[in-house]
LUMVEXDO-229512 format. One record per residue (C-alpha): residue number from 1; residue in one letter; x, y, z. Coordinates in pm, 1 decimal. Each point is the difference from the previous one (the first is absolute). Layout:
BEGIN
(NUM; 'a'; (X; Y; Z))
...
END
This chain:
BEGIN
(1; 'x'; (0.0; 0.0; 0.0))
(2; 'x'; (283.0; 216.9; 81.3))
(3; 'x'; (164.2; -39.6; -322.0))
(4; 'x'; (-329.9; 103.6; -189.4))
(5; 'x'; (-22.9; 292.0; 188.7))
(6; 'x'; (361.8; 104.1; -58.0))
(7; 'x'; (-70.9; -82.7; -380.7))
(8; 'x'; (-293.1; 242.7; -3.1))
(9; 'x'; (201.2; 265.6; 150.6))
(10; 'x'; (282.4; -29.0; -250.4))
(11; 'x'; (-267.5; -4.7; -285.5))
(12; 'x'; (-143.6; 308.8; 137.7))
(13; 'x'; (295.5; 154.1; 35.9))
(14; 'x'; (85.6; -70.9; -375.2))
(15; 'x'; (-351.4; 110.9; -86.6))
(16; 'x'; (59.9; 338.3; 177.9))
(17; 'x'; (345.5; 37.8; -143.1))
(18; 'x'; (-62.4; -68.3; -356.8))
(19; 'x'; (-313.2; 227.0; 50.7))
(20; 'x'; (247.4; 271.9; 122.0))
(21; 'x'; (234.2; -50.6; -275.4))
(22; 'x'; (-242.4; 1.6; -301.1))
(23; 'x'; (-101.7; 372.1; 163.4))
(24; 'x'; (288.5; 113.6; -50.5))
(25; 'x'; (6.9; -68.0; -379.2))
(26; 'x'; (-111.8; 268.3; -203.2))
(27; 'x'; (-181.1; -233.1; -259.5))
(28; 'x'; (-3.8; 267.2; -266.7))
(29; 'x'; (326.4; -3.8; -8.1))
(30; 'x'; (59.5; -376.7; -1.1))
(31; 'x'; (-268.4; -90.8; -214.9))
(32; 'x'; (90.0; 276.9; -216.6))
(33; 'x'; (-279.4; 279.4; -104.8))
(34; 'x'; (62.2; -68.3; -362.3))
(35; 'x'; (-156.9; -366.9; 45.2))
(36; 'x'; (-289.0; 140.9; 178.6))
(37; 'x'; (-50.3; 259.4; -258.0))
(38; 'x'; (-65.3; -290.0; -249.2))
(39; 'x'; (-290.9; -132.9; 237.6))
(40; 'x'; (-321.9; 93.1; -170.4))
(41; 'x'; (-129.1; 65.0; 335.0))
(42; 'x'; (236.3; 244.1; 121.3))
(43; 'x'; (20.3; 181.0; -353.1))
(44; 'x'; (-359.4; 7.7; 45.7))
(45; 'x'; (-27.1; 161.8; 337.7))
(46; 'x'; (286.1; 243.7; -109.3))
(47; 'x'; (-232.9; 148.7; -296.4))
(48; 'x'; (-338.3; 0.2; 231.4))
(49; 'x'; (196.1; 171.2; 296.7))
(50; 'x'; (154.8; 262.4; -277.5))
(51; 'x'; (-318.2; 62.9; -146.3))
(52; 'x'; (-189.2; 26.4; 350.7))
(53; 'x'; (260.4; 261.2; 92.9))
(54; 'x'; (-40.1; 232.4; -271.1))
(55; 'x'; (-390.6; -33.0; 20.6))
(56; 'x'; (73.4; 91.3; 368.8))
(57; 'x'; (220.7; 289.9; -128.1))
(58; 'x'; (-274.9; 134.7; -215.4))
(59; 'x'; (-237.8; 6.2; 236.3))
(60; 'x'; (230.5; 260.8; 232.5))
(61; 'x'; (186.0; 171.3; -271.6))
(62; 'x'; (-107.9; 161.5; -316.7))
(63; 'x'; (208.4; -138.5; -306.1))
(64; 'x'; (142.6; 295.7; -266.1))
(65; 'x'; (-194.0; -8.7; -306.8))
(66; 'x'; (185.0; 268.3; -158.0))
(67; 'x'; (165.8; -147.9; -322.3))
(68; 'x'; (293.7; 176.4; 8.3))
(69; 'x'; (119.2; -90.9; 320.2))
(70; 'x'; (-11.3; -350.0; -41.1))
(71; 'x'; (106.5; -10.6; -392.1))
(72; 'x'; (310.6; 193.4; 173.8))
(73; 'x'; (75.8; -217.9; 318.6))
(74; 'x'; (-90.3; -295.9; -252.1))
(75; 'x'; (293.2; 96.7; -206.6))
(76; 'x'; (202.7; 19.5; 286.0))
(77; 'x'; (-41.8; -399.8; 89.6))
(78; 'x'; (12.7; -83.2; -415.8))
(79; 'x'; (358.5; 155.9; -10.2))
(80; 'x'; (124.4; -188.0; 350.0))
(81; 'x'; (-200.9; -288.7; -115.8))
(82; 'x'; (133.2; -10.0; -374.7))
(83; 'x'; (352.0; 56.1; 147.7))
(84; 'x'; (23.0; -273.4; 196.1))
(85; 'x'; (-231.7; -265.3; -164.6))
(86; 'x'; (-312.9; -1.7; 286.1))
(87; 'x'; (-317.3; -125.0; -149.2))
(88; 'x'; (-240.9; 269.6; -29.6))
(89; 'x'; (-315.0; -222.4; -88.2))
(90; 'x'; (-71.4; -77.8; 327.6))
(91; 'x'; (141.7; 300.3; 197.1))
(92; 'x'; (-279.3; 242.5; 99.9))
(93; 'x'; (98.4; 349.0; 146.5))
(94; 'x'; (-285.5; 181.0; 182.0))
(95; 'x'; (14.3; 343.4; 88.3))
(96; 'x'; (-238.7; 115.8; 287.3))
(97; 'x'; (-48.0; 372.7; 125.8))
(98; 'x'; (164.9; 24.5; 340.7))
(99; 'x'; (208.4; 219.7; 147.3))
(100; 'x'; (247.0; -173.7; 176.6))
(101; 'x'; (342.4; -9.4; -194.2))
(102; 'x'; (-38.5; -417.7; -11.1))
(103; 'x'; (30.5; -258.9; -316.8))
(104; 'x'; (-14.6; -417.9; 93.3))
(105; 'x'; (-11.0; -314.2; -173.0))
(106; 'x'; (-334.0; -240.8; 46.5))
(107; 'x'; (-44.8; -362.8; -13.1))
(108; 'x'; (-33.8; -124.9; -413.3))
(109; 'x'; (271.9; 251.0; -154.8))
(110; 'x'; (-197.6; 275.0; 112.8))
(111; 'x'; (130.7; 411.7; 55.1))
(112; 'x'; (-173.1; 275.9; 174.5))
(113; 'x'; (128.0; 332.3; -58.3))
(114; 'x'; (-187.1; 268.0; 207.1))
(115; 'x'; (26.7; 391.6; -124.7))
(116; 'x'; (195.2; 99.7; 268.0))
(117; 'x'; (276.2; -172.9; -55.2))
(118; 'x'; (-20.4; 172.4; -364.2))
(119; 'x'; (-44.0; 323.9; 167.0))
(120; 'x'; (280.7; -17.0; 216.0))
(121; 'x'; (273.7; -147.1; -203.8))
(122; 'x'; (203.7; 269.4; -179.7))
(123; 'x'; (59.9; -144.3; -349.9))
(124; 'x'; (-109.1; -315.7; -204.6))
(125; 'x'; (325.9; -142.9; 105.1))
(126; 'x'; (-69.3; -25.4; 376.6))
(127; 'x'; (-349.9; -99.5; -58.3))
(128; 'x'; (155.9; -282.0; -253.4))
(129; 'x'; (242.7; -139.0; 268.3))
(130; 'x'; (-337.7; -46.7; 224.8))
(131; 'x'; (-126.4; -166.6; -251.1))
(132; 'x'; (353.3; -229.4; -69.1))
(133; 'x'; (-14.7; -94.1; 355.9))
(134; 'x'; (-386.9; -115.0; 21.1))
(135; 'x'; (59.1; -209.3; -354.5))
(136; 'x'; (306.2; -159.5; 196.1))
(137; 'x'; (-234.0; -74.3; 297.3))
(138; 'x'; (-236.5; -223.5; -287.9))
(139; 'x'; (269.0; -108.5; -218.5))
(140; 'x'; (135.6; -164.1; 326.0))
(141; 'x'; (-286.8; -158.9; 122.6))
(142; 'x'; (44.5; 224.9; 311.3))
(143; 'x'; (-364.4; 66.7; 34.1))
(144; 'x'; (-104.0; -328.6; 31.8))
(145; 'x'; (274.6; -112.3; 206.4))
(146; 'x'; (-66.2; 213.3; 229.0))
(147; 'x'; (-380.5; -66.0; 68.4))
(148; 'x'; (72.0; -359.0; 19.8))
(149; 'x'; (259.8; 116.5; 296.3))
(150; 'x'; (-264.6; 188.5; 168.5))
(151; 'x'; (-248.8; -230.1; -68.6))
(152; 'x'; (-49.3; -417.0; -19.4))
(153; 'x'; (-31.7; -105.9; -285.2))
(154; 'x'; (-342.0; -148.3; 71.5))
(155; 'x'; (-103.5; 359.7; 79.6))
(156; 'x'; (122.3; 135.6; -315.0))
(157; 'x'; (-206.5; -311.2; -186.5))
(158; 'x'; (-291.7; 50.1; 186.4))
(159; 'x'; (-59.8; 405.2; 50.0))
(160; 'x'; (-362.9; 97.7; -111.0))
(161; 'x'; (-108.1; 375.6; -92.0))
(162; 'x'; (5.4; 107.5; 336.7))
(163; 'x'; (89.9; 362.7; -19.7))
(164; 'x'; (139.2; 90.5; 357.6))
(165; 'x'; (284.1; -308.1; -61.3))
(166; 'x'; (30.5; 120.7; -339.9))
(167; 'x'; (100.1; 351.1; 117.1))
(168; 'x'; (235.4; -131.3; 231.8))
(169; 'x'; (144.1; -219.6; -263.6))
(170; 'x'; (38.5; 334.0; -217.1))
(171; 'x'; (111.9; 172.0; 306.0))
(172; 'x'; (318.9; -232.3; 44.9))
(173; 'x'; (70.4; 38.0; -363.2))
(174; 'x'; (2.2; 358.5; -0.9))
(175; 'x'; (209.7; 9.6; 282.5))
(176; 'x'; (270.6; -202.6; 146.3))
(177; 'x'; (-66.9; -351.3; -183.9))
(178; 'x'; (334.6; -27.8; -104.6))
(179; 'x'; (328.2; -114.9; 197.0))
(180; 'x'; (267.8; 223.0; -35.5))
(181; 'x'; (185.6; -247.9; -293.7))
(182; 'x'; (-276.3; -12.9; -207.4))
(183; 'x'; (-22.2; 347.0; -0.2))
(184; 'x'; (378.2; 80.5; -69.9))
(185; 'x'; (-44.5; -252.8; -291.9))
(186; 'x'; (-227.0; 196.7; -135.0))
(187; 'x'; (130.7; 288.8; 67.9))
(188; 'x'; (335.5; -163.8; -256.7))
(189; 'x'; (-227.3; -118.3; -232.0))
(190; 'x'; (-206.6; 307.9; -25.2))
(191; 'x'; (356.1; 154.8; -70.9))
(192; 'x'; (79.7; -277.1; -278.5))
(193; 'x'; (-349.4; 70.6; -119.3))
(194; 'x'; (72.2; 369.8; -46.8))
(195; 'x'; (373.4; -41.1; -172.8))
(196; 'x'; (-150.0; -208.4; -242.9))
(197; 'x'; (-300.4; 234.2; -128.4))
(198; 'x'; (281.7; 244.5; 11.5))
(199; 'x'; (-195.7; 204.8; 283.3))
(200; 'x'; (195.0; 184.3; 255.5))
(201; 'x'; (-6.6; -147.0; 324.4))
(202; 'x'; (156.4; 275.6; 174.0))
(203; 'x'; (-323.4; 169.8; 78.1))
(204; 'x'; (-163.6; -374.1; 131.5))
(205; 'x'; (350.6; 53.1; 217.3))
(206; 'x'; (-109.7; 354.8; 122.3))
(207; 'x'; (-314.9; -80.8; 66.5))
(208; 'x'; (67.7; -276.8; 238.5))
(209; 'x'; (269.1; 225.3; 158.2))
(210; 'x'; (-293.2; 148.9; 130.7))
(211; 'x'; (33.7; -245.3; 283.5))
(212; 'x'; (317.4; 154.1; 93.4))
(213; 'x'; (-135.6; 355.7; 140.6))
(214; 'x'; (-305.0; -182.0; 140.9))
(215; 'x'; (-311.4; -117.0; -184.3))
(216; 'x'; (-248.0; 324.6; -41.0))
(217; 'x'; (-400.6; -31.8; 102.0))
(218; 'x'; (-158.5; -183.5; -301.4))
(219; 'x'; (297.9; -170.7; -143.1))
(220; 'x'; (-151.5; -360.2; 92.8))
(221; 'x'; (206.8; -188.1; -235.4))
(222; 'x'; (293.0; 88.8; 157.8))
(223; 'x'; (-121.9; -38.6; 354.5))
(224; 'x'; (-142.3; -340.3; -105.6))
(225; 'x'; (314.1; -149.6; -166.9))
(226; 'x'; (205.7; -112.3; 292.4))
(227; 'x'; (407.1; 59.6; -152.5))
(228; 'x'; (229.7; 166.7; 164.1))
(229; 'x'; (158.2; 352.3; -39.0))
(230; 'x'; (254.8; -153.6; -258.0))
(231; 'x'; (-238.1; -67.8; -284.9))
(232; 'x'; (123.6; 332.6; -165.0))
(233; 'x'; (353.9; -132.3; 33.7))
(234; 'x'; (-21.4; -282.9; -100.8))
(235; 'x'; (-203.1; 19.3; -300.9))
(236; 'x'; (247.3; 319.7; -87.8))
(237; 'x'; (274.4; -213.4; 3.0))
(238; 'x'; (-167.9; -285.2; -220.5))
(239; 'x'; (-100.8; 220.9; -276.5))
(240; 'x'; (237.0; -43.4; -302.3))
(241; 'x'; (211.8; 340.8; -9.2))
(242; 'x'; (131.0; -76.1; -353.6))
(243; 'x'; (-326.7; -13.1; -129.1))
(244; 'x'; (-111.0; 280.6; -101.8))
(245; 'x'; (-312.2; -31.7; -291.7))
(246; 'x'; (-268.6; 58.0; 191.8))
(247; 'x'; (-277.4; 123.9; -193.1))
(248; 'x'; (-262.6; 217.6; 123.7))
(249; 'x'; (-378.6; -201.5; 42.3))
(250; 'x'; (-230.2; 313.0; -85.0))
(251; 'x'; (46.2; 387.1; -69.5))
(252; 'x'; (18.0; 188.8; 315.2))
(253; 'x'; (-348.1; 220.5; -121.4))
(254; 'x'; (-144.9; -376.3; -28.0))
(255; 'x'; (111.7; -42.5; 315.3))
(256; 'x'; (-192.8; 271.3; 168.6))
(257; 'x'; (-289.2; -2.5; -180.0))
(258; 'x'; (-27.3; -356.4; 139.4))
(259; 'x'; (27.3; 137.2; 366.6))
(260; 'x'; (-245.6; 274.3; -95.3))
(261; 'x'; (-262.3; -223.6; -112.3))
(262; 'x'; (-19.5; -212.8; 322.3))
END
């Protein structure tokens, strides 16, 4: 009797302990996302929970209609995209009156722009580097990697229309989803992006220096994008000083006319 008992402690105890261990395994990783991604399921719930988010955005935000603005902010993501082979057919960019100086990627390849960030940026250039960076966060699969950090995975497969966890779902996204690699990797790629669609990423450079004198009231997607004060330097220091054909993306009148019709 004895040694049954002993043998049901030891089998608990290698219950508990392989319990303990498999917690400690960050399946996404192990299993890799990519695999997942190939699940009908999960590609599934990825495309319901992108288009339950922007349904959720609509309802609180009004989108820009004008055609100009979003024939010019279009051309913006063509010339990154073109550059740099992303596929287009299935990227969506959405650009919602709002104040707040803010842009973020969504679930299914998805990009909301809000006028403020327009508004606020000083040039195309700085508003194009924005734009680099988000396209990184989708190219990379960081959206989605993210969530399904946040979340189980059986949450992410099984999340209805409920608006109030659809808002916080947007709510993470639009603020600190990302881990502080994923966001220096896009900050690089959003670099490479640039260089190759011959745009100047000094100004996506300036802009983030931003960080350095302290983020102003408003500027959320600075506040929200958790790098340290170095971001400036380091992306300085990565762009390629013997190149030197940038090219500029629209006509500086274009440029303003584009801010004046927000």
């Amino acid at each position: 009797m004895e040694k049954v008992v002993t043998r049901g402690f030891i089998l608990i105890a290698i219950f508990i302990g392989s319990w303990f261990l498999l917690q400690q395994i960050n399946w996404i990783s192990a299993l890799h996302l990519g695999s997942y991604k190939k699940i009908e399921l999960l590609k599934k719930a990825e495309k319901e929970l992108g288009e339950m988010m922007i349904l959720e955005m609509e309802r609180d935000n009004e989108r820009v209609t004008n055609d100009f603005v979003k024939e010019s902010v279009d051309s913006l993501v063509t010339r990154i995209c073109n550059a740099n082979n992303i596929r287009t057919n299935n990227l969506r960019v959405y650009i919602f009156e709002n104040s707040e100086v803010n842009a973020f990627a969504l679930p299914d390849r998805q990009l909301v722009i809000y006028t403020g960030l327009i508004d606020d940026t000083k040039n195309a250039e700085a508003l194009s580097g924005v734009i680099a960076h988000e396209l990184a966060h989708i190219e990379k699969d960081h959206v989605i990697q993210s969530l399904s950090r946040e979340l189980a995975i059986s949450t992410l497969l099984t999340i209805t229309g409920n608006g109030s966890v659809i808002k916080d779902i947007m709510r993470t996204l639009s603020s600190n989803a990302f881990s502080r690699e994923m966001e220096k990797e896009a900050d690089l790629t959003g670099l490479a992006y640039l260089e190759k669609a011959h745009i100047d990423p000094k100004p996506m450079a300036e802009f983030l220096g931003l960080l350095d004198d302290g983020v102003p009231s408003g500027l959320e997607w600075l506040s929200t994008h958790p790098v340290s004060k170095d971001r400036k330097e380091y992306i300085l220091k990565r762009i390629n000083a013997e190149k030197k054909d940038y090219q500029p993306i629209i006509a500086p009148s274009t440029w303003e006319q584009l801010k004046d019709s927000l």
